[in-house]
N, C-alpha and C positions, 0 to 999 in steps of 0.2 A: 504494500500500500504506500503510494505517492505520498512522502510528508507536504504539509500546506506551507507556502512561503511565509516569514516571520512577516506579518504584515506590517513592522518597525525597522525592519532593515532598510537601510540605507539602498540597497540593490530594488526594494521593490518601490518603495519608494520614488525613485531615481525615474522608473519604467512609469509610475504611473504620471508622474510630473510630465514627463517627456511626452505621453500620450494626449495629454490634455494641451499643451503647448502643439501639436501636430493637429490638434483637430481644429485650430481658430489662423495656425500659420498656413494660411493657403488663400491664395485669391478669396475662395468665397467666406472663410473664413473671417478674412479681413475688412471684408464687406461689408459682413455681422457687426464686425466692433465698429467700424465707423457709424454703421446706422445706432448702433447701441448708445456709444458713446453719447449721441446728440440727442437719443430719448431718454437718458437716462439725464442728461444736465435738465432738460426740458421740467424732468416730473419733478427734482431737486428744486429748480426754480420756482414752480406754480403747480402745485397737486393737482390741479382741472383737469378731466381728460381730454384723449385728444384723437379725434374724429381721422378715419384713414386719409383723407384729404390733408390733414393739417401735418402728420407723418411725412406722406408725399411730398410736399410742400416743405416740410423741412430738410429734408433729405432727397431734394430735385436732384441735383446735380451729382447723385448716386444712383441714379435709375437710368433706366431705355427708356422712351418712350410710353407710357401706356400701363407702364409696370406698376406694380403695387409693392409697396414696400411690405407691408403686413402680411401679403399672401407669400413672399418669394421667405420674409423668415419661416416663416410656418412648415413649407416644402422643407425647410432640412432641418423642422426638429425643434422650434424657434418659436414656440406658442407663448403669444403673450397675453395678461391677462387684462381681461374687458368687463365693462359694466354694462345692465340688463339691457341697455340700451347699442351694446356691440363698441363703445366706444374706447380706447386703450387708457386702464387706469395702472397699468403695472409691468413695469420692464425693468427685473433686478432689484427692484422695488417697491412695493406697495403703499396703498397710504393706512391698508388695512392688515392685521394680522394675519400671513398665511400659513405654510404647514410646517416653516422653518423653526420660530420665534425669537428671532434674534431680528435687531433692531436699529437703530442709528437716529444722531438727535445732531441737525445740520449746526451748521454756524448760528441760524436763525431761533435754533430752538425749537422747530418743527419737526413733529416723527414723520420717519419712516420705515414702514417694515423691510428687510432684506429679507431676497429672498434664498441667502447662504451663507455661512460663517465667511466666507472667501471676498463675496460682493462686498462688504462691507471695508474691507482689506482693500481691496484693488479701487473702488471708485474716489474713497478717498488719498488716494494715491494718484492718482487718472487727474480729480478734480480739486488738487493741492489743500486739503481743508483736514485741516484735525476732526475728528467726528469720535462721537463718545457712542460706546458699545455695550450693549445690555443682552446678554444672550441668556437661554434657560436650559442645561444639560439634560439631554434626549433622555438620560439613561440615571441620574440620582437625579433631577429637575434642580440641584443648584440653581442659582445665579452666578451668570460669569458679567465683570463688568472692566473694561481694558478702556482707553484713548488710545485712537492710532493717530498715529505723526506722519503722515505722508513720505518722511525723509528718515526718521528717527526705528520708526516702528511700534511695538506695541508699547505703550507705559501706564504702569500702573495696572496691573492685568493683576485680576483679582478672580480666583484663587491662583496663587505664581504655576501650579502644576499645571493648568488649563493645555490642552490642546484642541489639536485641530484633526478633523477627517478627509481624504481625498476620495477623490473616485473618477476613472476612466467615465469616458463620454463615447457614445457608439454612433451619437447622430439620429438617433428616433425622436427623444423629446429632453431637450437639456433640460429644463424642472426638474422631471420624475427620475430621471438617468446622472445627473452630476449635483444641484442643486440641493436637491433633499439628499445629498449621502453625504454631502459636504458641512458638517456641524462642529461647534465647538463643543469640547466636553470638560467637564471637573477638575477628570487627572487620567493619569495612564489604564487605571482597569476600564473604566466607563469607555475611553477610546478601544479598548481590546476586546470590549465587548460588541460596540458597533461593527466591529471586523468581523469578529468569529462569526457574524451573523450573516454576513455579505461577503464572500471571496475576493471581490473584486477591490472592498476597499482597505486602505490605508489609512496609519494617521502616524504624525508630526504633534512637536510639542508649536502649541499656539505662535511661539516668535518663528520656528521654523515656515509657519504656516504665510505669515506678512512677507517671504522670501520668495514663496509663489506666487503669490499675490504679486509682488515686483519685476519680476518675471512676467506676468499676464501685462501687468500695465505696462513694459516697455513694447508693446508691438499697438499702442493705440498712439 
């Protein structure tokens, strides 16, 4: 019988980092973050949704023709979330609780829900702004509460054991596939325990975590 890789090694690690970095480094990958990028400053800006025209419309000059921005993420996995009225209230973001619970409280003071231990890492990093972090451990419900520094990295990361979970992306539906696997936890059982449950995933102690994170934000 196959033993299972230490899902804290350094080697697996390494693989699944690199996997997720291969899935956004490619033309249409990059595509992704640039349209990201600008919807995610957008919901930062003004919580209001924002009607597929006004997407389009922000992100002209990254389309064909005729194109839709909303339909072509969706084609590879890229489902954003919409209000009863179909309009986009949530890209990496929410202004409501989703299935993450981890959080972010801008410069303004205004929440928003993330919707992954990592977005919260990388946009504040992306969008130069210190942002204060409130997460709830998937697996003891702690409270984890850290400030990321754009430049610095985590501080003040409360409980100091906290880590972080990874997860390979296959391209079906990044939420349900990378998003939701990607959590902060307490301390090292809680993260071995997300693992043993999930093959696929990894975890990193939380500063290791702000490393990928850095890593994702250099290709925006």
């Amino acid at each position: 019988m196959n033993r299972r890789p230490d899902p804290n090694s350094p080697t697996r690690i390494h693989e699944v980092h690199e996997q997720v970095l291969a899935y956004w480094n490619n033309p249409e990958g990059l595509w992704r973050i640039q349209v990201g990028a600008r919807v995610v400053a957008r919901i930062f800006e003004d919580p209001a949704p924002l009607s597929r025209a006004e997407i389009n419309e922000l992100c002209a000059d990254l389309l064909q023709p005729g194109q839709d921005a909303v339909d072509r993420l969706a084609r590879t996995g890229f489902h954003l979330e919409h209000d009863a009225r179909g309009d986009v209230i949530g890209m990496a973001f929410s202004p409501t609780p989703g299935s993450g619970g981890t959080y972010v409280t801008d410069l303004s003071e205004r929440r928003l829900y993330a919707w992954c231990a990592e977005d919260t890492m990388l946009f504040s990093i992306v969008m130069g702004r210190r942002t204060d972090v409130i997460a709830v451990c998937p697996v003891t419900r702690q409270i984890i509460t850290a400030t990321v520094d754009p430049v610095k990295g985590l501080e003040n990361l409360v409980p100091a054991t906290a880590q972080m979970t990874l997860a390979p992306i296959h391209g079906n539906d990044l939420r349900t596939e990378f998003c939701d696997r990607v959590s902060f936890t307490a301390d090292e059982g809680a993260a071995r325990q997300l693992a043993g449950n999930d093959p696929e995933v990894v975890y990193m102690s939380a500063q290791e975590g702000f490393a990928v994170a850095k890593s994702l934000a250099d290709m925006f």
